[in-house]
TITOR-390211 format. One record per residue (C-alpha): x, y, z; residue number from 1. Coordinates in nm, 3 decimals, decimal comma. Example, Ala and Ser with C-alpha at 12.3 -4.5 7.8 and 13.67 -1.06 7.14 Angstrom:
<sites>
c1; c2; c3; resi
1,230; -0,450; 0,780; 1;
1,367; -0,106; 0,714; 2;
</sites>
This chain:
<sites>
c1; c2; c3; resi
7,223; 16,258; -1,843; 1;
6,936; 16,370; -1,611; 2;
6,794; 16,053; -1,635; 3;
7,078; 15,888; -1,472; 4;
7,118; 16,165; -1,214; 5;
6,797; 16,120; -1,116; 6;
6,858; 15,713; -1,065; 7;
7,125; 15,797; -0,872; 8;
6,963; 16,051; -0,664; 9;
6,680; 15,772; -0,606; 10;
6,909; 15,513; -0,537; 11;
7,117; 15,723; -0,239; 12;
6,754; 15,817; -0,125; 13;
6,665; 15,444; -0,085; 14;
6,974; 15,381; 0,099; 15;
6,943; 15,681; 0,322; 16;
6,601; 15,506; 0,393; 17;
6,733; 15,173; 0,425; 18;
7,025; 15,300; 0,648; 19;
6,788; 15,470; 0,862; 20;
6,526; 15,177; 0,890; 21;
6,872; 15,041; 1,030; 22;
6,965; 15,266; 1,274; 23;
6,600; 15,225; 1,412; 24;
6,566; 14,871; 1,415; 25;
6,912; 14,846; 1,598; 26;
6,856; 15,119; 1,842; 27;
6,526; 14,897; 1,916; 28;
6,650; 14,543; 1,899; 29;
7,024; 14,640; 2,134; 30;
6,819; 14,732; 2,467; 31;
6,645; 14,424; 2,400; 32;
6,969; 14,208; 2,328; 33;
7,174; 14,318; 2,590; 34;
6,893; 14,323; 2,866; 35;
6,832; 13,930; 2,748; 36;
7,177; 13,844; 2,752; 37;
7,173; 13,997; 3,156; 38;
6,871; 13,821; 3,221; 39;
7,023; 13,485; 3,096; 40;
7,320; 13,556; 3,300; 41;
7,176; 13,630; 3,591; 42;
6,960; 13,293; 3,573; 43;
7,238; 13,103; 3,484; 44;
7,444; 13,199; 3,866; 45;
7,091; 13,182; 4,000; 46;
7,078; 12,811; 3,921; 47;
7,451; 12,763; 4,032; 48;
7,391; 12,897; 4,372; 49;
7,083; 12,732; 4,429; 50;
6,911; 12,398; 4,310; 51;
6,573; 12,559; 4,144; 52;
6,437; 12,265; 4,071; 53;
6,410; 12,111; 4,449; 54;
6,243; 12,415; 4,514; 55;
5,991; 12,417; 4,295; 56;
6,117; 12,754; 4,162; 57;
5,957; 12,863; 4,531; 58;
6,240; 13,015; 4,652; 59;
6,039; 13,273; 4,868; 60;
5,890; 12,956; 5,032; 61;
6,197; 12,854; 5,242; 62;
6,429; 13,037; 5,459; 63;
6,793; 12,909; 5,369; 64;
7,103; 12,963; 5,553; 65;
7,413; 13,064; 5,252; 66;
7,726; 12,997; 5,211; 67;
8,024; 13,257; 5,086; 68;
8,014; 13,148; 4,781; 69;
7,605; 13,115; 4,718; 70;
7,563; 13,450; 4,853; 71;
7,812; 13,569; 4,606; 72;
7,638; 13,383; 4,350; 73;
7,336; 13,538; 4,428; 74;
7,450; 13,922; 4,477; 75;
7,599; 13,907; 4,125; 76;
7,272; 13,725; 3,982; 77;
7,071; 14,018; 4,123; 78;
7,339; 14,295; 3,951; 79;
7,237; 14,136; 3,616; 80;
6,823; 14,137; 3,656; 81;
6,879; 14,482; 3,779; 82;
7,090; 14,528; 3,427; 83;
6,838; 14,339; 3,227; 84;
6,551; 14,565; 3,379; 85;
6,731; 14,877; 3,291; 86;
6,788; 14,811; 2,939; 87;
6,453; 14,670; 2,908; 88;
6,158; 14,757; 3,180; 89;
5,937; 14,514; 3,011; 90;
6,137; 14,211; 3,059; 91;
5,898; 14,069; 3,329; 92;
6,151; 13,705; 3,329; 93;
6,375; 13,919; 3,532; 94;
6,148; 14,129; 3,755; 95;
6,022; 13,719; 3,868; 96;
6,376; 13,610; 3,911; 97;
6,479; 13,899; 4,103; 98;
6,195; 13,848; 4,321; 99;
6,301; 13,483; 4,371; 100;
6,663; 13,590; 4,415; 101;
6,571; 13,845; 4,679; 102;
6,400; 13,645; 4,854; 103;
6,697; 13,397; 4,909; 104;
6,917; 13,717; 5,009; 105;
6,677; 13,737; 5,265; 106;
6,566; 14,062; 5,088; 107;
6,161; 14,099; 5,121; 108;
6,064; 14,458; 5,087; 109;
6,264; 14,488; 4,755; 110;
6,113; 14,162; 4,691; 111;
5,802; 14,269; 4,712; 112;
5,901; 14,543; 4,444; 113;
5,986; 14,313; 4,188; 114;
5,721; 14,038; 4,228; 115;
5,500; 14,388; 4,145; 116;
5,642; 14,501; 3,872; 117;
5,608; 14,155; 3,750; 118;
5,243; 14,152; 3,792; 119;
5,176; 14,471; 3,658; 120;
5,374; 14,307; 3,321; 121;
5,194; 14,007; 3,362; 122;
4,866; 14,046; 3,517; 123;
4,764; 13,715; 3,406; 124;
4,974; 13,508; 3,558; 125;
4,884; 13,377; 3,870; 126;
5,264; 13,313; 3,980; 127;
5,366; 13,650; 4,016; 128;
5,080; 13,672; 4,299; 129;
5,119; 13,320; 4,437; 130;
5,479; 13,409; 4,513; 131;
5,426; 13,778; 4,660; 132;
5,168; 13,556; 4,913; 133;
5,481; 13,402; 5,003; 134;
5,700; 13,702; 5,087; 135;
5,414; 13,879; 5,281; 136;
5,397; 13,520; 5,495; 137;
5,746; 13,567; 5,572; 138;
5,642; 13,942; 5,738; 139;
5,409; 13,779; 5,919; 140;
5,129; 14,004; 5,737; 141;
4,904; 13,743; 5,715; 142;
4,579; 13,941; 5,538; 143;
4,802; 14,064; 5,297; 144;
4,931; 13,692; 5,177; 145;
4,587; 13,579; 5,137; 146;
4,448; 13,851; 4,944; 147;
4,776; 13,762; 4,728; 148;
4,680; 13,397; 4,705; 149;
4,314; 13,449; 4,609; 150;
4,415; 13,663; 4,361; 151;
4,615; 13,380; 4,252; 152;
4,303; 13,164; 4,209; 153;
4,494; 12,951; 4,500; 154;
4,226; 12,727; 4,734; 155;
4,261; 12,601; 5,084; 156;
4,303; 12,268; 4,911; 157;
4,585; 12,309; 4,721; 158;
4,788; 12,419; 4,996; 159;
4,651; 12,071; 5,218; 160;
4,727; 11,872; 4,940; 161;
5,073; 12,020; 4,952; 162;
5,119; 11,945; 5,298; 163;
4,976; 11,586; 5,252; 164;
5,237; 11,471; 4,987; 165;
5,470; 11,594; 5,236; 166;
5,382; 11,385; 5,501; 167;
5,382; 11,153; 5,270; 168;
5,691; 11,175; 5,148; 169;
5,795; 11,206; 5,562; 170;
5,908; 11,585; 5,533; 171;
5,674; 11,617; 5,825; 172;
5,840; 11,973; 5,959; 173;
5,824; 12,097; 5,566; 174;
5,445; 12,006; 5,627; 175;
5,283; 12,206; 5,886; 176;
5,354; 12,561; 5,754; 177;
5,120; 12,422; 5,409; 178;
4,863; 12,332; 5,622; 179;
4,894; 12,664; 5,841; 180;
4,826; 12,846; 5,492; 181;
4,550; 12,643; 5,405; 182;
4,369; 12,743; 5,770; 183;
4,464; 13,138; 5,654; 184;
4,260; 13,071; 5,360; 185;
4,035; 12,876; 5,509; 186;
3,974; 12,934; 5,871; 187;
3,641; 12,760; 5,891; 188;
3,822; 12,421; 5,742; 189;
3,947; 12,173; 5,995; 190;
4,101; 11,949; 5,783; 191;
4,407; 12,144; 5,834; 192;
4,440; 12,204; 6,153; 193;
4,333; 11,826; 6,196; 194;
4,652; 11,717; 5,954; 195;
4,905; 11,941; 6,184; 196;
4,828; 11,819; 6,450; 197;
4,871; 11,457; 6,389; 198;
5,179; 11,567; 6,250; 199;
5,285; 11,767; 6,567; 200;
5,186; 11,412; 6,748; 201;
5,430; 11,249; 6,490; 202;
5,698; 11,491; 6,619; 203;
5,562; 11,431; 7,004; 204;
5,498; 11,780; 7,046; 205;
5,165; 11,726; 7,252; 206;
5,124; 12,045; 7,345; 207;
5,099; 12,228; 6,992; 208;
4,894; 11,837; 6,884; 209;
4,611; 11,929; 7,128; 210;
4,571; 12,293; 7,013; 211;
4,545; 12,199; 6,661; 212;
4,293; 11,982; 6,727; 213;
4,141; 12,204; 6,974; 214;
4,123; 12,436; 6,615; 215;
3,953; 12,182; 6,417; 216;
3,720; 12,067; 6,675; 217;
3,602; 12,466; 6,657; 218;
3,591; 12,458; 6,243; 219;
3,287; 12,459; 6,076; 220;
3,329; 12,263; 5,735; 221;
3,511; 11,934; 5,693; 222;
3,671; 11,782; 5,411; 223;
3,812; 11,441; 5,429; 224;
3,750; 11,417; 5,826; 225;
3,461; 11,431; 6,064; 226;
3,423; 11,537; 6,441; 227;
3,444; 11,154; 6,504; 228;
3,850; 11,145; 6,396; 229;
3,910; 11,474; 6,602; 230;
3,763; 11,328; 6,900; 231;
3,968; 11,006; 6,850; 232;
4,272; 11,158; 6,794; 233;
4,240; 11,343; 7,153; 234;
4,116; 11,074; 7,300; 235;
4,435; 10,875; 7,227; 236;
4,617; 11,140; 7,284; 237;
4,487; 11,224; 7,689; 238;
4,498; 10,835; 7,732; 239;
4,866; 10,751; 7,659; 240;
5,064; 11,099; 7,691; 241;
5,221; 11,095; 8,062; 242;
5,239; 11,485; 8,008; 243;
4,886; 11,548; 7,940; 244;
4,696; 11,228; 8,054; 245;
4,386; 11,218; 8,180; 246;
4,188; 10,942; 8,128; 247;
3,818; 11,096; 8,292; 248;
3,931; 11,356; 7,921; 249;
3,968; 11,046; 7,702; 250;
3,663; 10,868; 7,798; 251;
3,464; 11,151; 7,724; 252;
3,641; 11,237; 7,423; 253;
3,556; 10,796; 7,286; 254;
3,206; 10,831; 7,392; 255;
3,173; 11,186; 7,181; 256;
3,266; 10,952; 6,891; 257;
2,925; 10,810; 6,910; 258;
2,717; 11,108; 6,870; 259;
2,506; 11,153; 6,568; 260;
2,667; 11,502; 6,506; 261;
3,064; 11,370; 6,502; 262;
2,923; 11,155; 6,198; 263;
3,223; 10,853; 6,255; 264;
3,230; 10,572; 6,049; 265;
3,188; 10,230; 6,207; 266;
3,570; 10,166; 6,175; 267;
3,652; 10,529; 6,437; 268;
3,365; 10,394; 6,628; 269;
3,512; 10,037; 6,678; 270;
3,866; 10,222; 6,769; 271;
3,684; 10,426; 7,043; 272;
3,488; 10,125; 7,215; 273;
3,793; 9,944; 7,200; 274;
3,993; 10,229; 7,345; 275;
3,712; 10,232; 7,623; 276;
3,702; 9,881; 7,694; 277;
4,144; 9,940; 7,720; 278;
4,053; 10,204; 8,016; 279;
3,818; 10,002; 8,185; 280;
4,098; 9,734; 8,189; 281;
4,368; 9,967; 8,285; 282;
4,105; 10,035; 8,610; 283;
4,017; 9,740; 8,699; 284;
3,647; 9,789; 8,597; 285;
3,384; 9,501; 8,590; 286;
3,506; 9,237; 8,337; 287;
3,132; 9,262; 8,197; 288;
3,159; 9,601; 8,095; 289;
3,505; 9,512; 7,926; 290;
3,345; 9,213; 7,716; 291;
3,033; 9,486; 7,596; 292;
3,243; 9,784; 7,441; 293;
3,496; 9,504; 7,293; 294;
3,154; 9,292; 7,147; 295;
3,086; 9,638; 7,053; 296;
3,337; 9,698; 6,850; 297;
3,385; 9,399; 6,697; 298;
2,995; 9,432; 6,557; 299;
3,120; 9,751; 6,397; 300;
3,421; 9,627; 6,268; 301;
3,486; 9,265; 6,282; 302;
3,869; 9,308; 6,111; 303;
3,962; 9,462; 6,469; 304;
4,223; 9,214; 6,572; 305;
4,307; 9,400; 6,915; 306;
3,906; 9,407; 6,978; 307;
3,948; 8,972; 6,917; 308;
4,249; 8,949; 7,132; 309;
4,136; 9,103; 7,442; 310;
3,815; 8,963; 7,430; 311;
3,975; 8,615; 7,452; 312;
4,166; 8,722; 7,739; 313;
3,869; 8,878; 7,886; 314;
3,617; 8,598; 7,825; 315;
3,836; 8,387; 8,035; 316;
3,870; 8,611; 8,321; 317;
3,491; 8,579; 8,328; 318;
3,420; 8,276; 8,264; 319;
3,812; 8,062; 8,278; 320;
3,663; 7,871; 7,935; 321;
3,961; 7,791; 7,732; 322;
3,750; 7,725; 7,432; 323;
3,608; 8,042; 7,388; 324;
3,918; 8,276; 7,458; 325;
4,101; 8,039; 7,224; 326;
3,870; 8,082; 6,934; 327;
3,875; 8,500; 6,950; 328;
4,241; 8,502; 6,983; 329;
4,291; 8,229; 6,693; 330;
4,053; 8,500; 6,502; 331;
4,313; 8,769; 6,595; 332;
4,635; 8,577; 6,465; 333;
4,464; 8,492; 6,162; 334;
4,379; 8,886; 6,083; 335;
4,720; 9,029; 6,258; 336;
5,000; 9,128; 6,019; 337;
5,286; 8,925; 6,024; 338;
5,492; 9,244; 6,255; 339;
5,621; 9,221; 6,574; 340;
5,264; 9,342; 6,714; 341;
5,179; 9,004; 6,630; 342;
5,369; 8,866; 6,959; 343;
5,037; 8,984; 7,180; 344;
4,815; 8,755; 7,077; 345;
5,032; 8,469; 7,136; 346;
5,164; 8,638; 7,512; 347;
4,824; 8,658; 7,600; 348;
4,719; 8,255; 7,510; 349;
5,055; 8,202; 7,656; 350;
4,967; 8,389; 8,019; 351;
4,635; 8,212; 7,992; 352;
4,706; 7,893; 7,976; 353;
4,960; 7,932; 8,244; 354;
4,656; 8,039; 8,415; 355;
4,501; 7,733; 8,350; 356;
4,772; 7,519; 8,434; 357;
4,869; 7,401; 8,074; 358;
5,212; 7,431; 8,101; 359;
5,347; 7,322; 7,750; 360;
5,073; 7,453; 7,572; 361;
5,190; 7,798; 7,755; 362;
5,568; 7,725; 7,657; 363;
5,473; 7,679; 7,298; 364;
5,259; 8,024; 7,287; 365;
5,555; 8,198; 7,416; 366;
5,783; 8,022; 7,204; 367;
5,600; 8,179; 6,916; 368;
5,556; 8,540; 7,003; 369;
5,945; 8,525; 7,070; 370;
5,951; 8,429; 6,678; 371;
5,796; 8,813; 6,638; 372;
6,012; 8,969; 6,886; 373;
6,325; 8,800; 6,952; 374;
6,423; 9,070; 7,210; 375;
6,120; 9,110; 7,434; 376;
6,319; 9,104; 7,798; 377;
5,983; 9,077; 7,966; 378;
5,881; 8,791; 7,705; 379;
6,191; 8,601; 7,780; 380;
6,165; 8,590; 8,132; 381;
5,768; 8,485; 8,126; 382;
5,947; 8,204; 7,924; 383;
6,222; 8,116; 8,155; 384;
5,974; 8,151; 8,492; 385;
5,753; 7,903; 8,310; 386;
6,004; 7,650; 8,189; 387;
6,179; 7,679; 8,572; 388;
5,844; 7,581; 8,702; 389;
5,774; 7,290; 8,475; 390;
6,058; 7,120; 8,354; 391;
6,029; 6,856; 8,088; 392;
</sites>
């Protein structure tokens, strides 16, 4: 009989145990549970309201304009991180998303709070302090991004690479601000500043174009570029812009492109004596001159179908041989690519053997550029003089 009291006693003892290993284990696992089951609601009306994955998960990156229903979306997604977090304050999965979801309610300063908490959770992980950078861009508190973004082990580079498959993928406005966070980084980097501001020429903002490369021309390390490109680029730019031209600027700007410090390859070189020999034409310079910076250019790069083309047409003005201004612009149809460009080199044979009298032979050249541009008005009528003038 005391045997099997004491079994008994035993047995309620083990399931007093068990009952309280239990209790624990449940009071334990239901914060956990039911801050989970908040978190995955909250992400679930996070991805309704807003397309994650176009994003990049970057939500802190772009400033969007809501509608009733996203903002709604969002406002409720936010109750249940803030749920998730008070169950549990280790679930760092909802201090991230909250951050992100903040951000999109145009929220920054409580933002701020949660990408934090997250990193203090997760002190590894470089996202936590990649994405803070982004919220402290959008407050304009510039040192405080990029002490977020080297923390994040984030280079200069990545963010121009960013910007580059942008451009590439013609999001050119999407573009700049990537390469504006590369030049925080990197201030001493003109590849950056170089990339805007062929991208603000893109846009034809001329103004902001010549700054940025203004910035580069002041950087002191270079990438992908040299000084040669930069001076290009502005060179083009005060040649053809009626806002800003000023062609005494450009010349200076192609004849920088040969200095031994701008370091340009032979192909920017070739562009800038070719540009120079276009400015000497536009002034009616000594035809001489015009033949040396095309020659010039075509040593450098002999591909340089514009350099062949008007060094026909300038060969004959100095020396009215057919023969030789043929064979440079035959050399420039043969490299042109088959675009509507490719109407120049035939307009030009055209207008010089009109020059020379040869009539037909004129008719037929402009008879083929019309082939590349079907709607030239000015084209047509060099056509229709011509034909008026000689009729078969």
């Amino acid at each position: 009989m005391k045997h099997l009291r004491q079994n008994i006693l035993f047995r309620c003892l083990l399931i007093g145990i068990a009952c309280s290993l239990l209790l624990g284990i449940s009071l334990w696992i239901f914060p956990y549970v039911v801050s989970l089951y908040h978190q995955i609601q909250g992400g679930q009306k996070l991805s309704q309201a807003i397309n994650l994955e176009e994003l990049n998960g970057m939500t802190c990156v772009h400033s969007m304009t809501l509608d009733a229903e996203q903002n709604s979306l969002l406002q409720r997604s936010n109750s249940d991180f803030e749920a998730a977090i008070r169950y549990d304050n280790h679930m760092a999965q909802a201090e991230l998303l909250r951050g992100r979801t903040l951000c999109l309610l145009d929220k920054p300063h409580k933002a701020i709070r949660a990408f934090q908490a997250y990193i203090n959770l997760r002190p590894k992980n470089p996202i936590g302090h990649l994405e803070l950078g982004f919220v402290y861009e959008r407050l304009g508190q510039k040192d405080q991004a990029t002490f977020e973004w080297n923390a994040a082990g984030v280079s200069w580079q990545d963010f121009y690479r960013s910007g580059e498959q942008l451009v590439i993928e013609k999001k050119y406005t999407q573009a700049i601000p990537w390469f504006q966070r590369a030049s925080w980084l990197a201030p001493e980097a003109g590849d950056p500043y170089y990339a805007a501001g062929i991208v603000y020429q893109s846009q034809d903002n001329w103004e902001q174009a010549i700054k940025s490369y203004q910035s580069a021309l002041a950087a002191k390390t270079f990438q992908d570029i040299s000084l040669g490109d930069i001076y290009l680029r502005l060179g083009m730019m005060y040649q053809t812009d009626s806002g800003f031209q000023d062609l005494d600027i450009a010349l200076e700007m192609y004849h920088n492109v040969m200095l031994p410090e701008a370091k340009s390859s032979d192909q920017i070189q070739a562009e800038a004596h070719y540009k120079i020999a276009e400015i000497y034409i536009w002034r009616g310079r000594d035809v001489l001159l015009v033949i040396d910076e095309l020659k010039e250019a075509l040593i450098l790069n002999p591909l340089h179908y514009w350099s062949h083309m008007r060094l026909g047409r300038a060969l004959f003005t100095a020396y009215h041989e057919i023969d030789r201004a043929r064979e440079e612009i035959d050399l420039a149809i043969e490299l042109w690519p088959d675009n509507t460009s490719k109407k120049w080199p035939y307009r030009i044979l055209g207008d010089i053997y009109k020059e020379a009298g040869m009539a037909e032979n004129a008719i037929d050249a402009y008879q083929k550029a019309l082939l590349f541009d079907p709607e030239d008005s000015d084209l047509k009528a060099k056509l229709v003089v011509i034909q008026n003038q000689y009729p078969h």
